[in-house]
VOGU-3710 file (C-alpha; in Angstrom, 3 decimals, decimal comma):
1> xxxxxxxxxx> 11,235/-32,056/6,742  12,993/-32,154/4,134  13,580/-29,679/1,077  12,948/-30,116/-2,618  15,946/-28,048/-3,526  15,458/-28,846/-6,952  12,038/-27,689/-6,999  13,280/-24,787/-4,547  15,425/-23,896/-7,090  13,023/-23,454/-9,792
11> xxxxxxxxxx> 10,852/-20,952/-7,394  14,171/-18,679/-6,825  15,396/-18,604/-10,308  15,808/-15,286/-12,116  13,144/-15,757/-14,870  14,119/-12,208/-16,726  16,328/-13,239/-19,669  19,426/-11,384/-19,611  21,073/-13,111/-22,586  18,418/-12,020/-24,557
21> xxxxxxxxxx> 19,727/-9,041/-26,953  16,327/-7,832/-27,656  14,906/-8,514/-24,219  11,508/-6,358/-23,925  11,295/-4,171/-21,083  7,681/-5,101/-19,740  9,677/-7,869/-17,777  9,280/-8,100/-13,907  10,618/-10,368/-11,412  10,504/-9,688/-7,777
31> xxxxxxxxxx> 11,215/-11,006/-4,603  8,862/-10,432/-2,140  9,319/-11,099/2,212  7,226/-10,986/5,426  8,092/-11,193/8,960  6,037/-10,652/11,511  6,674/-11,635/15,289  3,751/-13,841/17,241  3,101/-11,011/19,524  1,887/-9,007/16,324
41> xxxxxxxxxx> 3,700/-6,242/17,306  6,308/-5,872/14,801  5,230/-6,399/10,966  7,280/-6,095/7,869  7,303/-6,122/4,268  10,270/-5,973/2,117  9,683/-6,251/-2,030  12,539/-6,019/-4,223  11,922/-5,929/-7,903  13,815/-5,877/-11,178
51> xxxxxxxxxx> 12,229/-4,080/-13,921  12,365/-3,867/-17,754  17,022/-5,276/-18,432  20,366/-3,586/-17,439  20,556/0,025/-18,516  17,075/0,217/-19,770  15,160/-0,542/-16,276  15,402/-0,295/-12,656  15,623/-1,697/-9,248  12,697/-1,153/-7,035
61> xxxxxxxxxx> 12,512/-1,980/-3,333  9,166/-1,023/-1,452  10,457/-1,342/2,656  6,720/-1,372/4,831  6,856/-1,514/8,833  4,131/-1,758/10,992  4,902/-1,246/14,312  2,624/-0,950/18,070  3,300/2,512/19,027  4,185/1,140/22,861
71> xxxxxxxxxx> 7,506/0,182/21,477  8,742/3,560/20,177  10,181/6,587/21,982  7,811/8,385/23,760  9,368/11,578/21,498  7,528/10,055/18,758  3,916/10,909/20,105  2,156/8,545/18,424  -1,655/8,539/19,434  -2,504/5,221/16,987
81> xxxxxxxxxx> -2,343/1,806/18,023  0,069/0,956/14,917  2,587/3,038/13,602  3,701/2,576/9,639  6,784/3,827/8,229  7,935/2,933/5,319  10,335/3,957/1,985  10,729/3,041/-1,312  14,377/3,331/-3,484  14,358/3,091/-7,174
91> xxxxxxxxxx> 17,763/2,452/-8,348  18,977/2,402/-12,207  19,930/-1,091/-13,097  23,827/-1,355/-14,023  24,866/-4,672/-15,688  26,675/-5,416/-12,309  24,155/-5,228/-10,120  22,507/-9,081/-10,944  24,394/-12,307/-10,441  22,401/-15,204/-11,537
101> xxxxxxxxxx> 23,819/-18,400/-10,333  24,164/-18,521/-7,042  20,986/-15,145/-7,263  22,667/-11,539/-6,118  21,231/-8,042/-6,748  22,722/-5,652/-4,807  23,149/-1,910/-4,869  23,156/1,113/-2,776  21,518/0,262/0,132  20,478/-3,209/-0,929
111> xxxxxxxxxx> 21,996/-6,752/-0,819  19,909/-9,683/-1,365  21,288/-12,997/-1,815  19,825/-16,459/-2,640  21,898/-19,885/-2,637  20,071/-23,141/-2,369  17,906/-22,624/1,007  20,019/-19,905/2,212  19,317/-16,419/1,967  20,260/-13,060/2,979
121> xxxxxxxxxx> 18,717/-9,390/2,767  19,674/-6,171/3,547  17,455/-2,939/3,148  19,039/0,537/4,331  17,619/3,492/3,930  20,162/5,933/6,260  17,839/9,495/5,093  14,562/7,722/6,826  16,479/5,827/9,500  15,219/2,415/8,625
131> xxxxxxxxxx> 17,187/-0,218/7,966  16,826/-4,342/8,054  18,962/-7,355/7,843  18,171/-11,192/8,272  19,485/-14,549/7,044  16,551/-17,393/6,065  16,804/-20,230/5,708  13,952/-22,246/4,367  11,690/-24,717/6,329  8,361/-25,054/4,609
141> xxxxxxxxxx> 7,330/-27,070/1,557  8,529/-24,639/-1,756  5,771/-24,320/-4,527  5,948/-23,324/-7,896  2,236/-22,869/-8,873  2,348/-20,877/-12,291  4,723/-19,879/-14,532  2,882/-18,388/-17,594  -0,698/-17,528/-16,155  -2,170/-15,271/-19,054
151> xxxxxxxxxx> -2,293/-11,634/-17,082  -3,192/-8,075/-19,111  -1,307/-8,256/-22,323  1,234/-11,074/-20,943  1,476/-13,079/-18,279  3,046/-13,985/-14,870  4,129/-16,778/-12,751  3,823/-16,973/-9,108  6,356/-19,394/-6,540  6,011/-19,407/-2,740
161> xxxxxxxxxx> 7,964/-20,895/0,305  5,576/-20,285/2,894  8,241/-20,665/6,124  11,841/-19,423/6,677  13,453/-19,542/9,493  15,234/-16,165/10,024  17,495/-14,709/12,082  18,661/-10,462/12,266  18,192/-7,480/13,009  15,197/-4,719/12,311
171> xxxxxxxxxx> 16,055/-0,756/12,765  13,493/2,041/13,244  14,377/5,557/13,972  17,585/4,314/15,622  16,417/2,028/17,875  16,793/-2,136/17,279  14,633/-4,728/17,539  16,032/-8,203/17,536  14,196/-11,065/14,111  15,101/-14,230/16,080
181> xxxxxxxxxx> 13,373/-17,977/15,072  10,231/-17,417/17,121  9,426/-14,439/13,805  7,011/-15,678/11,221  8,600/-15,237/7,707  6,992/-15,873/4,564  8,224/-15,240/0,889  7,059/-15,761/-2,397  8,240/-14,879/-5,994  6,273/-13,308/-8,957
191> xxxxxxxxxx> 7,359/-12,750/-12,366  6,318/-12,381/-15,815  5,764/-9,563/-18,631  3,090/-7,636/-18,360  2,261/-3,576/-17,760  1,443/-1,827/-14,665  -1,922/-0,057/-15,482  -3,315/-2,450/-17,503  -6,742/-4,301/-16,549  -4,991/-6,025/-14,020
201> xxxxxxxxxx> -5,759/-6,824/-10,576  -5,366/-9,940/-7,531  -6,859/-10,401/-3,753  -4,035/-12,211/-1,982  -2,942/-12,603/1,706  -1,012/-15,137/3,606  -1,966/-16,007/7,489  -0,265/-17,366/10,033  -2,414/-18,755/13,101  -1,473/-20,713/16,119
211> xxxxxxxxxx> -3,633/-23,478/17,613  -5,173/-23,877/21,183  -2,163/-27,471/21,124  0,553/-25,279/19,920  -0,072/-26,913/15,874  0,888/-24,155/13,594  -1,696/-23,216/10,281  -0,359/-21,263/7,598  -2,935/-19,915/4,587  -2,029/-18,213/1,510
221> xxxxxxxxxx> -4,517/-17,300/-0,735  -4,490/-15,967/-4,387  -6,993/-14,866/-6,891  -6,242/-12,966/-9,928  -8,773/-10,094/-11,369  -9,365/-7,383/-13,572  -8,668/-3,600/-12,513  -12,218/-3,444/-11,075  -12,190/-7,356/-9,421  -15,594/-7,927/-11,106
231> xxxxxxxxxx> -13,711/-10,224/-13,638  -12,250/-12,795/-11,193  -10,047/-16,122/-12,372  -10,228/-19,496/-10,573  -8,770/-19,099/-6,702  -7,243/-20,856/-4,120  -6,018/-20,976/-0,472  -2,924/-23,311/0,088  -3,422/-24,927/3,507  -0,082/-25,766/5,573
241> xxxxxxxxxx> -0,030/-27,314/9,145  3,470/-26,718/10,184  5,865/-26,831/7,310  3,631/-29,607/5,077  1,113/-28,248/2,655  -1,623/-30,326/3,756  -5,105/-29,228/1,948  -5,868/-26,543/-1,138  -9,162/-25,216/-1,300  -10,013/-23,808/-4,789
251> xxxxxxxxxx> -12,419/-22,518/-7,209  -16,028/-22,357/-5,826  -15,452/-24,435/-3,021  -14,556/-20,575/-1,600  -16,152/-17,827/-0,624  -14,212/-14,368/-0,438  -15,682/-11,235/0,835  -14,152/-8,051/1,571  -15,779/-5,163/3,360  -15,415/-2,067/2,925
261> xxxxxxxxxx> -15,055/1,727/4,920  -18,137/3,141/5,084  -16,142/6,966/3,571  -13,361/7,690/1,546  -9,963/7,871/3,436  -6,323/9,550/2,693  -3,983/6,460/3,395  -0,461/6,199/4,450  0,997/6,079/0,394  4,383/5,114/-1,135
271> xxxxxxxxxx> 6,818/6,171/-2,730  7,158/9,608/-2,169  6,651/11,612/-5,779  3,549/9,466/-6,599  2,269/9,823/-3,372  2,814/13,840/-4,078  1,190/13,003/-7,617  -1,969/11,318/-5,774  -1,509/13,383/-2,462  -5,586/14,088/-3,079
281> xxxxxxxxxx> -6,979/10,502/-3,988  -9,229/9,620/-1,205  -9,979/5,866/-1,318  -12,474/3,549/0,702  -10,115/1,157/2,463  -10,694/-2,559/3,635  -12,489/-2,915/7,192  -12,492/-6,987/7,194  -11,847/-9,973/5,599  -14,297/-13,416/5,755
291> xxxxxxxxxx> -13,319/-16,600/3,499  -15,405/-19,818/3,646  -14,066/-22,929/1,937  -15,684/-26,532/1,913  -15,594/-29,648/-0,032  -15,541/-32,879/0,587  -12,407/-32,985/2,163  -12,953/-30,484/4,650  -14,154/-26,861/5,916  -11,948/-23,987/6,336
301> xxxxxxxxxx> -14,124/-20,545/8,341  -11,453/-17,422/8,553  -12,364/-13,893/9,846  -10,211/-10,962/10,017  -9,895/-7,811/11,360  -7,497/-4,834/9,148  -5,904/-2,805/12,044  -3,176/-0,934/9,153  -3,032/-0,104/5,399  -1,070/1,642/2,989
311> xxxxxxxxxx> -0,684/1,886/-0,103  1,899/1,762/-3,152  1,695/3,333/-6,319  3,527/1,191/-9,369  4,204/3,184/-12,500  4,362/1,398/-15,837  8,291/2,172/-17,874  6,805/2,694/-20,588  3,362/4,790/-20,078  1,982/6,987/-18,296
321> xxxxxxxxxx> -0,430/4,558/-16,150  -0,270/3,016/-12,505  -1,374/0,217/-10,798  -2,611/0,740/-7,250  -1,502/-2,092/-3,828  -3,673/-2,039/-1,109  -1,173/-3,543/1,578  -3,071/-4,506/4,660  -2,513/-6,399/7,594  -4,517/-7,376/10,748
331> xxxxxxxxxx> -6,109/-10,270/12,910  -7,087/-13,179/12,100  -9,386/-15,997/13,260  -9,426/-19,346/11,920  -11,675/-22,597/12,402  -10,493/-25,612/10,131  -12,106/-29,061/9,894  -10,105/-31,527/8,617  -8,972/-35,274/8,956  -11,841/-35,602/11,701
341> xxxxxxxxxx> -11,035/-32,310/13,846  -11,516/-28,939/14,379  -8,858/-26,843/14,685  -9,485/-23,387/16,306  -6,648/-20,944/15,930  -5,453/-17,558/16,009  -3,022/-14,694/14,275  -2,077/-12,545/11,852  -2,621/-11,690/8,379  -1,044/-9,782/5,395
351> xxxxx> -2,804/-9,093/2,719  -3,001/-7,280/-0,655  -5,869/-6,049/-2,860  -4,896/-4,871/-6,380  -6,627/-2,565/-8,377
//
């Protein structure tokens, strides 16, 4: 198919006004990555974000792996199904480290570059021994769906390109593991001022499931809340059969529950001073996922199964108060009737519950 680079370019573009003099420093703008190969074996999240302006705000990059234990060394005596390792680097934003037009933030241990439907990352973190770089290049339909959605005191704007095609390298304890085309790689963009710790919350995931005829279904869903989630705004799952978005359910044509562990758990938690901080905050964790949709139009059934979580702790700049990301990933069933047919299908899914 073929790209809207224009629109494409609106979903990449820095949104944090640097040639603002008084530029408040409740901005954010991140970009955020998945790749995951079909086998589910291998899962990865990479989020880079800019916070607050140069000099008065940082770089953050949160760096999640979930890997099958049956593909580490057998020193690592692993007695889990899925490993996670994971680090997050917080570096001081120097005027330097942000080029605009073609996109570039780079620092120690980080390179990410965006030009048209190109793009490269790098992630190194040398101390933990993980370490990943990949070029995209993007295949799927872009979206820009909001760009000043009213969220705690401000607001935020959400873009997605729900398919890259990627090619690189992954590193874990010093052993590689080849990101080829046959990987699954998803990214989206969020930005906006608001503060972490405010009533603030969303239930989001993206899936990737492949039919019994080979047909490829991607979902990504996204529902803002409040801290709690028992404040919940209008939500929506963006339905793409290969790389054409195809059919959005929204609003109460969807039905979203979550269930829960039946006792309080100590997860895997990021980065490592507020996991220290919250070292003690037992949490019930998701179990399992099940969405219905129907209209009109069509019927979308999805169950899932979590198999990892952890979670990240995000610190307002300004306050002492934190926002909490459940990051959780798993299997995932789909039945979609649409156009006349049924398609049956199966997956993965990553997923995030704020709060």
């Amino acid at each position: 198919m073929t790209i809207d680079e224009q629109l494409l370019s609106r979903v990449e573009a820095l949104r944090i006004p640097l040639d603002d003099p008084d530029l408040p420093i409740d901005w954010k703008d991140w970009y955020h990555f998945l790749l995951w190969d079909l086998q589910g074996k291998i899962r990865i999240l990479v989020n880079i974000a800019l916070v607050g302006r140069p000099e008065q705000g940082e770089i953050q990059v949160s760096f999640l792996i979930n890997i099958a234990s049956d593909l580490l060394p057998a020193e690592y005596h692993i007695d889990i199904p899925i490993a996670t390792f994971g680090t997050a680097l917080s570096l001081e934003w120097q005027p330097d480290m942000v080029r605009q037009n073609p996109l570039r933030i780079f620092g120690n241990g980080l390179n990410l570059e965006i030009n048209g439907k190109h793009s490269t990352l790098e992630v190194r973190d040398e101390r933990m021994q993980l370490s990943i770089r990949f070029q995209g290049e993007a295949q799927a339909m872009p979206l820009l769906v909001t760009e000043d959605s009213p969220f705690g005191s401000g607001f935020i704007g959400w873009g997605l390109v729900p398919g890259l095609q990627v090619m690189g390298e992954l590193s874990v304890g010093g052993q590689s593991f080849s990101i080829d085309e046959n990987w699954f790689s998803y990214h989206d963009r969020n930005f906006g001022r608001f503060r972490w710790g405010e009533d603030i919350g969303w239930e989001w995931f993206v899936a990737f499931a492949t039919c019994d005829d080979g047909r490829q279904i991607t979902l990504v869903l996204d529902q803002r809340t409040n801290k709690d989630h028992s404040s919940k705004g209008l939500p929506y799952i963006f339905v793409y059969i290969g790389n054409e978005l195809t059919k959005v359910f929204m609003g109460s044509s969807l039905y979203i529950n979550w269930e829960w562990s039946p006792s309080a758990v100590t997860p895997v938690r990021l980065p490592g001073i507020m996991a220290s901080l919250f070292g003690d905050r037992a949490i019930r964790v998701p179990q399992a996922l099940q969405v219905e949709a129907a209209d009109q139009q069509g019927r979308l059934l999805l169950n899932v199964q979590f198999e990892t979580i952890a979670e990240l702790v995000v610190p307002d700049n300004q306050d002492r108060q934190y926002t909490f990301i459940e990051e959780v990933t798993g299997t995932v069933e789909v039945s979609l009737f649409l156009q006349g047919e049924t398609l049956q299908a199966k997956g993965l899914l990553y997923g995030e519950y704020v709060l």
